[in-house]
C-alpha positions as CSV (number, residue, x, y, z in Angstrom):
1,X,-39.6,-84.4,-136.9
2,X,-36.1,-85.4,-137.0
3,X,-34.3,-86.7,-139.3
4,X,-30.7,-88.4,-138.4
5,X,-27.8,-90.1,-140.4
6,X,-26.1,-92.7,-137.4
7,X,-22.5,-93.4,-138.5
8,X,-21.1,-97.0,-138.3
9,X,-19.4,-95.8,-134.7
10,X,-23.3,-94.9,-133.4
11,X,-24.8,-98.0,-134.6
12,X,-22.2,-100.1,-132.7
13,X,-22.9,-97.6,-129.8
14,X,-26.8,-99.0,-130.1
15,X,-25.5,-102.2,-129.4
16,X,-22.6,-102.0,-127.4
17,X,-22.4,-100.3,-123.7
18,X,-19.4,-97.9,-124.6
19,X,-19.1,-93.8,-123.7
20,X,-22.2,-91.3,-125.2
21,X,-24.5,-95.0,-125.8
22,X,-26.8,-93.6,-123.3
23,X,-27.3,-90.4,-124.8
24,X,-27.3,-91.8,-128.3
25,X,-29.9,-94.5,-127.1
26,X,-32.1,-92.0,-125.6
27,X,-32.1,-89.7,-129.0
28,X,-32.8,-93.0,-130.8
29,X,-36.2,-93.1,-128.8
30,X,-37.4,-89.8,-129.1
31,X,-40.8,-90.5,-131.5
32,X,-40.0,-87.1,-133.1
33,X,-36.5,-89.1,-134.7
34,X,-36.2,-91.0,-137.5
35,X,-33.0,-92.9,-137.3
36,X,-31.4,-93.6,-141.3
37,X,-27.6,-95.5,-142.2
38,X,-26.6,-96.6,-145.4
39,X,-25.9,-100.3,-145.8
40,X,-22.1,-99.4,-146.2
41,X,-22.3,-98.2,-142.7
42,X,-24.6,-101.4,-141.5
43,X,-22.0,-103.5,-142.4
44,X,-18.7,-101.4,-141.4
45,X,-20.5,-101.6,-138.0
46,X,-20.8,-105.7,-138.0
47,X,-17.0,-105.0,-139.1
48,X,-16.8,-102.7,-135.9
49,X,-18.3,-105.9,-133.7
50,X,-16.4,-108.6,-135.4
51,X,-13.2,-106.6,-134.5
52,X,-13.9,-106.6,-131.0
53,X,-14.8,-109.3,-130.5
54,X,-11.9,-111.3,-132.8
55,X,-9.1,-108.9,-131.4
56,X,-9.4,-110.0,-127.4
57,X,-6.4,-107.3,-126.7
58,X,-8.0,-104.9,-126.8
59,X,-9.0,-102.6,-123.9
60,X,-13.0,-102.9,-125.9
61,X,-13.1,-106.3,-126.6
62,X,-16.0,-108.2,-126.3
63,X,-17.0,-112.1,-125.5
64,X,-18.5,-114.0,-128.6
65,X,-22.0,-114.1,-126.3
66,X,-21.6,-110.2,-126.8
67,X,-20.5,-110.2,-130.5
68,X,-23.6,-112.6,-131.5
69,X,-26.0,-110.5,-129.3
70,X,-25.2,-107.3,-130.9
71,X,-25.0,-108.0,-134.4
72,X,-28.3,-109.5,-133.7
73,X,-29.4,-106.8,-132.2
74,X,-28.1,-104.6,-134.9
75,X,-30.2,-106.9,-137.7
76,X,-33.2,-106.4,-135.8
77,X,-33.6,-103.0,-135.5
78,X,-32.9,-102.6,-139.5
79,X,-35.6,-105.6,-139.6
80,X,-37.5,-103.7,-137.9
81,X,-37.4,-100.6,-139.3
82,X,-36.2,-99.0,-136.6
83,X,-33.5,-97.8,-138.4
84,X,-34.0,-96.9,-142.2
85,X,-31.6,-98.4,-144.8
86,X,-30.7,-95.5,-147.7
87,X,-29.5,-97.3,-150.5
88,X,-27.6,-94.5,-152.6
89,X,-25.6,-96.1,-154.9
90,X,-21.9,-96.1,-154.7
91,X,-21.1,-98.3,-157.6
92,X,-21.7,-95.9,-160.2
93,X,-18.7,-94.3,-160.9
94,X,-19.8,-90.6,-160.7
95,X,-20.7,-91.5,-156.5
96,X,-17.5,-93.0,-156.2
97,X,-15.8,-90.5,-157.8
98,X,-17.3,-87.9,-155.9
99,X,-16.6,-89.6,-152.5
100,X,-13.3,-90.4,-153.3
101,X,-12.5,-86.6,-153.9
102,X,-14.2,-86.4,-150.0
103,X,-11.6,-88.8,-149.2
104,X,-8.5,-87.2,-150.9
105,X,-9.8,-83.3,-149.6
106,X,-10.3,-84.4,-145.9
107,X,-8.5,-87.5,-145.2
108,X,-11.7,-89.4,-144.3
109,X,-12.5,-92.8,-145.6
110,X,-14.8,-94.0,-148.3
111,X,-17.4,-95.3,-146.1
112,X,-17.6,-92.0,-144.4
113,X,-17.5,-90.0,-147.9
114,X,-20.1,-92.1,-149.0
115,X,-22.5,-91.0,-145.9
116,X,-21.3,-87.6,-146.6
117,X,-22.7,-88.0,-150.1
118,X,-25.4,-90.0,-149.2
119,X,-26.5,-87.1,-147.1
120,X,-26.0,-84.5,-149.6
121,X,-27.8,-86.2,-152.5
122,X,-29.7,-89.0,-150.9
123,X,-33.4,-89.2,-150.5
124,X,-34.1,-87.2,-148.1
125,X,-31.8,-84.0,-149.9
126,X,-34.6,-84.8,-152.7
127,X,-37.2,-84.2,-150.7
128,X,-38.3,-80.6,-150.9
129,X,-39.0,-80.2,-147.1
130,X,-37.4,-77.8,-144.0
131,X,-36.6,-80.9,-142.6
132,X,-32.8,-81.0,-142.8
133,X,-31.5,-83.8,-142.2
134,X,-28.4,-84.2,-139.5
135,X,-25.4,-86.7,-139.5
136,X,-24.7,-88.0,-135.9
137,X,-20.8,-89.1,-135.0
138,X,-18.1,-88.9,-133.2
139,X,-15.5,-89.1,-135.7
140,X,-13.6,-85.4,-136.1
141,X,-12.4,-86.1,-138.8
142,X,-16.2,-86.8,-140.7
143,X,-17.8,-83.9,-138.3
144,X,-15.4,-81.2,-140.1
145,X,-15.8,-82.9,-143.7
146,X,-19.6,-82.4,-143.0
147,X,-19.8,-79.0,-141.9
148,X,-16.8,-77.9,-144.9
149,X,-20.1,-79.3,-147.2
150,X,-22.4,-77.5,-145.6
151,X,-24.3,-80.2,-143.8
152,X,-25.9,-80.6,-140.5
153,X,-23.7,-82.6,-138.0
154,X,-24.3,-83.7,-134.2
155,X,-21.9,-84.8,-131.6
156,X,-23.5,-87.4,-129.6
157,X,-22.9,-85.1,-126.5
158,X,-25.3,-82.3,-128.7
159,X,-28.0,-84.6,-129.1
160,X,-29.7,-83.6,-126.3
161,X,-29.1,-79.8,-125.4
C-alpha cells in the first residue's frame, strides 16, 4: 500500500492532458495507491483551471467546455473518494506559523508549506505504520523543501520505475 500527497499541479494534471498526466494517471490507478490533497490544494487547483481557462494567451489555455469539464471532473473524484481530502488545520496560528517559516526558509508558497506540514504532522504521520507517506510534484522548489524535512518526495517521471 501506497500512500500519496498530489500537489495542486498533479490534480490539474488528473484533469487536464498536459506533460507526465499519463504517468501520473496511471499511478493514480494502481489499487495498491491511495491518492490524498488537502483542500488548500483542491482549490489552488480549480485556481490552476480558472487561470487557464480566463487567461486565453497563454500557450495552456483552455476552452470554457474544458474548464467546466475538468473542475467537474476534479469534484468528482474528491466526491468520490477517489482522492482523500486531509483537513489539517491551517488557521491555528501555530500551523501557520510553522508553514510560514517553510515559506521564508525555502522560498515556496504557503499552500505548498502547508502540504509540507500537512504531510509531516497530518494523519497519516499519526499513524504508527511503515507506511510512509510520499508527496508527488513537479514543483523544484517544493521537492527540495520536502526532502530538506526529511520527507518522501516523487517526481512524476519516478512514479513508475
Amino acid at each position: 500500500m501506497k500512500f500519496h500527497y498530489y500537489d495542486a499541479n498533479c490534480l490539474v494534471k488528473l484533469v487536464i492532458k498536459e506533460s507526465g498526466s499519463s504517468e501520473l494517471q496511471q499511478s493514480f490507478e494502481d489499487l495498491e495507491s491511495v491518492a490524498i490533497t488537502t483542500s488548500f490544494c483542491f482549490y489552488e487547483a480549480l485556481g490552476v483551471l480558472k487561470t487557464k481557462w480566463s487567461r486565453q494567451n497563454r500557450t495552456d489555455a483552455i476552452s470554457q467546455k474544458d474548464y467546466l469539464t475538468a473542475s467537474a471532473e476534479l469534484c468528482a473524484l474528491i466526491e468520490g473518494g477517489n482522492i482523500q481530502l486531509e483537513e489539517f488545520s491551517f488557521y491555528d496560528y501555530e500551523s501557520f506559523r510553522q508553514s510560514r517559516k517553510i515559506t521564508e526558509q525555502h522560498g515556496i508558497d504557503l499552500s505548498d508549506s502547508f502540504q509540507l506540514i500537512t504531510l509531516k504532522k497530518g494523519m497519516m504521520a499519526g499513524l504508527k505504520t511503515s507506511i510512509i507517506p510520499q508527496l508527488i510534484t513537479e514543483d523544484k522548489g517544493i521537492k527540495l523543501a520536502a526532502e530538506e524535512l526529511g520527507l518522501s518526495v516523487l517526481r512524476i517521471d519516478e512514479l513508475n520505475v
